[in-house]
C-alpha positions as a printed Julia matrix, in Angstrom:
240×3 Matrix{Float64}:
    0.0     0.0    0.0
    1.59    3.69  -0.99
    1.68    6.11   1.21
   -1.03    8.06  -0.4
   -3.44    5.53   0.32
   -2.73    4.81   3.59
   -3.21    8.36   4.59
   -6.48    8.23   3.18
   -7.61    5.7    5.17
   -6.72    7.76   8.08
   -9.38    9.76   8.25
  -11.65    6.91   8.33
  -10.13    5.14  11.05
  -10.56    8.45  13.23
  -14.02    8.44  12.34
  -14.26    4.88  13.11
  -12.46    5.51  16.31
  -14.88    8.51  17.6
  -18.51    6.13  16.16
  -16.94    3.41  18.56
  -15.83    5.78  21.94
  -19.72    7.39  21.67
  -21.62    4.01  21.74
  -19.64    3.27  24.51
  -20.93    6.01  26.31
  -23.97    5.27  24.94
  -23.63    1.93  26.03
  -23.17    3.02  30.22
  -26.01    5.49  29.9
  -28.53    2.67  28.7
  -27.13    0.95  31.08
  -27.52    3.31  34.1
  -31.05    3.89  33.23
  -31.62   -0.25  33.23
  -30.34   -0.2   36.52
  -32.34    2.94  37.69
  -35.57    1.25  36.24
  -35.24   -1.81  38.05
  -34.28    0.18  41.25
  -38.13    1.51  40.63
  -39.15   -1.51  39.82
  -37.99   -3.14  43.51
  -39.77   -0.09  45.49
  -42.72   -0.44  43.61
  -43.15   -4.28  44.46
  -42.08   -3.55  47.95
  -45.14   -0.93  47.97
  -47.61   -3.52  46.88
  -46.68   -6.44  49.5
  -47.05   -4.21  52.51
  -48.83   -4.95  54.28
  -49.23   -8.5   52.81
  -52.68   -9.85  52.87
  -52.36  -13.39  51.42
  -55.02  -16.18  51.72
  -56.97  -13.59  50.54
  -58.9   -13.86  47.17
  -59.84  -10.28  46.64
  -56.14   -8.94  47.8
  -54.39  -11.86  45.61
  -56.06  -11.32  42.68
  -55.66   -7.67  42.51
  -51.76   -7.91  43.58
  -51.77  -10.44  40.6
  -53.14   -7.71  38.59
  -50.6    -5.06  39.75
  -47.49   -7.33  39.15
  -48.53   -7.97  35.52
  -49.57   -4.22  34.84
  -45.74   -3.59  35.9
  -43.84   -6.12  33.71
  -42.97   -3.51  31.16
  -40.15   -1.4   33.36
  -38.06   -4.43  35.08
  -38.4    -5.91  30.98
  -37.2    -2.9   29.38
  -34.57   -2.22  32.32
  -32.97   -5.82  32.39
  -32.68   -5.26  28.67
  -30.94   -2.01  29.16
  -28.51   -3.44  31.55
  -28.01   -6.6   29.68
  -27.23   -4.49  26.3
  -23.79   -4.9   25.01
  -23.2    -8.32  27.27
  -19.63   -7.83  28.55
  -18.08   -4.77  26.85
  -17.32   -1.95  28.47
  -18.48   -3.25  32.14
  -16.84   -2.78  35.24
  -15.67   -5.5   36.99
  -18.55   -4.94  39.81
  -21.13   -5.42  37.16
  -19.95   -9.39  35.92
  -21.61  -10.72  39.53
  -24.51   -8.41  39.2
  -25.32   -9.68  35.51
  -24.76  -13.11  36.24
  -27.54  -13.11  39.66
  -30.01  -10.74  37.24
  -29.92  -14.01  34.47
  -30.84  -16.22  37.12
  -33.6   -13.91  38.27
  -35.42  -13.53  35.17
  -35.22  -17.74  35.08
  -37.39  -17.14  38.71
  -39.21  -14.62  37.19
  -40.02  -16.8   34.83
  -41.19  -19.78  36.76
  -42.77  -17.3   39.22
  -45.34  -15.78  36.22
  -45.84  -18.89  35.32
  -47.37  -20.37  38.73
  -49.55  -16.79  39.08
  -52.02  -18.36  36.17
  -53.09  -21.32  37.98
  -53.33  -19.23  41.26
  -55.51  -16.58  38.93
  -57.56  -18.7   37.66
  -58.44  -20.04  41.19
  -58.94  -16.47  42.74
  -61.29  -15.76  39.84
  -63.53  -18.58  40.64
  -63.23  -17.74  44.44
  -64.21  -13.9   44.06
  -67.17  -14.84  41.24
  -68.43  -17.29  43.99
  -68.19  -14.95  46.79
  -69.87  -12.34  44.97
  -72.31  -14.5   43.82
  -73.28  -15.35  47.41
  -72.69  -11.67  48.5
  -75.55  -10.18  46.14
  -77.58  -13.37  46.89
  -78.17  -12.53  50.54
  -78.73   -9.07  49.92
  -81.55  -10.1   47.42
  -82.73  -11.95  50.09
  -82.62   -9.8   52.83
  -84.98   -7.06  50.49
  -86.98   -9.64  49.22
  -87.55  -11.22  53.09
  -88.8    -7.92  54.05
  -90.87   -7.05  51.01
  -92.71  -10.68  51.71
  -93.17   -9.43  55.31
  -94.7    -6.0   53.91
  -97.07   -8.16  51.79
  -97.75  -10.45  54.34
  -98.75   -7.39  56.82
 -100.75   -6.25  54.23
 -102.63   -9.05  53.03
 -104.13   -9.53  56.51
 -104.35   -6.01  57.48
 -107.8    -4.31  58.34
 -108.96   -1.04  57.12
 -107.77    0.75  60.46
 -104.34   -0.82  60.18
 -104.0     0.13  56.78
 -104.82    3.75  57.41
 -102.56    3.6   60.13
  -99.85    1.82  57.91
 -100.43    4.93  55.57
  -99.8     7.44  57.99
  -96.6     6.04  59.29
  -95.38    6.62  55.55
  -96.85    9.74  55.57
  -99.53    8.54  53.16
 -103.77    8.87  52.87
 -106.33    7.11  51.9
 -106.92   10.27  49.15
 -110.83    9.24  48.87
 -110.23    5.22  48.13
 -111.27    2.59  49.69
 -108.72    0.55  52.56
 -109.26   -2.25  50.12
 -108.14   -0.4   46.88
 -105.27    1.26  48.94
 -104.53   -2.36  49.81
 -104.54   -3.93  46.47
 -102.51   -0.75  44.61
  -99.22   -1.24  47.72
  -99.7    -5.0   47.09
  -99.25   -4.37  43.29
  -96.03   -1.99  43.89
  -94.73   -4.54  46.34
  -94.73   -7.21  43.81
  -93.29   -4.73  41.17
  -90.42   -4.04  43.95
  -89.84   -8.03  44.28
  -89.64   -8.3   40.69
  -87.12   -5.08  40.64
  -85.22   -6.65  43.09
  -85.01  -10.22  41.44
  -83.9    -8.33  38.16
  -81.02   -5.77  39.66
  -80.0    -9.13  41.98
  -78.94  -10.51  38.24
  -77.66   -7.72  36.69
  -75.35   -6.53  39.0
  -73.74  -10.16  39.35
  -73.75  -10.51  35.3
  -71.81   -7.12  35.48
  -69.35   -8.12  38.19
  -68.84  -11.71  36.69
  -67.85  -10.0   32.99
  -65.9    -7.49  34.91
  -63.81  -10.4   36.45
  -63.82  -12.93  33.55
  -62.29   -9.54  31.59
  -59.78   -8.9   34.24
  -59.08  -12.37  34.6
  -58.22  -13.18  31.34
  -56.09   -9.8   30.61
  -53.78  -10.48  33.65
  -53.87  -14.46  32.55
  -52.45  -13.83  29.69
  -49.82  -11.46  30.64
  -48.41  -13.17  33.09
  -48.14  -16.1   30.21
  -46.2   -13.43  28.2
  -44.21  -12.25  30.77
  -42.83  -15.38  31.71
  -42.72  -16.43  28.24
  -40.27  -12.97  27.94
  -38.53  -14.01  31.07
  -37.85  -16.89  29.93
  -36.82  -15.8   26.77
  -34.02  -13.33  28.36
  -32.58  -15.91  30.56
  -32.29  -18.23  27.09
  -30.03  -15.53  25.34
  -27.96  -14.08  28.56
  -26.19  -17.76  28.98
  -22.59  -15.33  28.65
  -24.07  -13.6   31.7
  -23.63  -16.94  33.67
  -20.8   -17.97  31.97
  -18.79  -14.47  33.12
  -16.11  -14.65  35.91
């Protein structure tokens, strides 16, 4: 090679040089911002499990919720961290890589078992609620039945006197007209009852099914990602 030549090359090399020293820099700022976001990450798990309140359905289920709502930051921060595998790191930073592979294997595992435990809380909280609304239909239909009951048997004094204690008249009917028009509106209420009894438990099953089946599915993905990390950090492990 002439001389001529090789001092064109020059140029290139320095540029070569300089494109290399910035995405090193690069490189520790990424990486300082995957450590930051996993920093977050911690405090915001700590948050959720205190107090812990396990063995219960309604608690469970919505921590379940809360952990898969988070995935994104400790994903996008172990990818930060793990970018560039061992250039550039500091000697500190081989143990540290090496123990955050492993934890994304856990992390892993640990999505995985939250969709059985999901799925269980789901059925728990739909039967709970089921039961919930179910007594209180109950309870309003129980008294309703007493009303009618009352009523049914009640003579035209009692039924004047029933009036006034709901600050009520007669208004020129009859007792027994007065009587028959609260016995229709009580069995209008019953019926009322009955109906808002089902909707509002066919509106807090979808509500769960929906919930249920978002968060079931993304803590599949998220382990499934987890998983996926740990697969192609195996010179994490391998580091000294």
């Amino acid at each position: 090679m002439t001389k001529s030549n090789s001092e064109k090359f020059i140029p290139l090399v320095q540029e070569l040089q300089e494109f290399a020293f910035s995405q090193i820099a690069s490189i520790t700022i990424l990486r300082i911002l995957g450590y930051g976001l996993l920093l977050l990450a911690f405090f915001d798990i700590v948050e959720m499990f205190v107090p812990p309140n396990f063995m219960n359905p309604a608690w469970e289920f919505q921590t379940f919720g809360a952990l898969v709502e988070r995935v994104p930051v400790p994903l996008i921060g172990l990818v930060f961290v793990f970018y560039g595998e061992l250039h550039s790191r500091a000697k500190w930073e081989f143990l540290i890589v090496k123990l955050l592979s492993w934890l994304t294997l856990l992390l892993a595992v640990f999505f995985f078992l939250l969709i059985p435990l999901g799925i269980g809380n789901t059925v728990r909280l739909s039967n709970q609620s089921a039961a919930q609304i179910s007594n209180v239909s109950k309870q309003q239909l129980s008294q309703a039945e007493q009303v009618e009951k009352r009523l049914s048997t009640a003579t035209p004094q009692q039924i004047d006197s029933f009036l006034k204690s709901q600050g009520r008249s007669l208004e020129g009917k009859s007792p027994e007209e007065v009587k028959s028009q609260i016995l229709s509106e009580v069995a209008k209420a019953k019926t009322q009852i009955k109906n808002q009894a089902q909707s509002t438990q066919s509106s807090q099953r979808l509500n769960l099914l929906k919930n249920s089946v978002k968060w079931n599915l993304g803590a599949l993905v998220s382990g499934a990602l987890f998983f996926s990390i740990w697969k192609a950090t195996k010179w994490a492990r391998m580091s000294r």
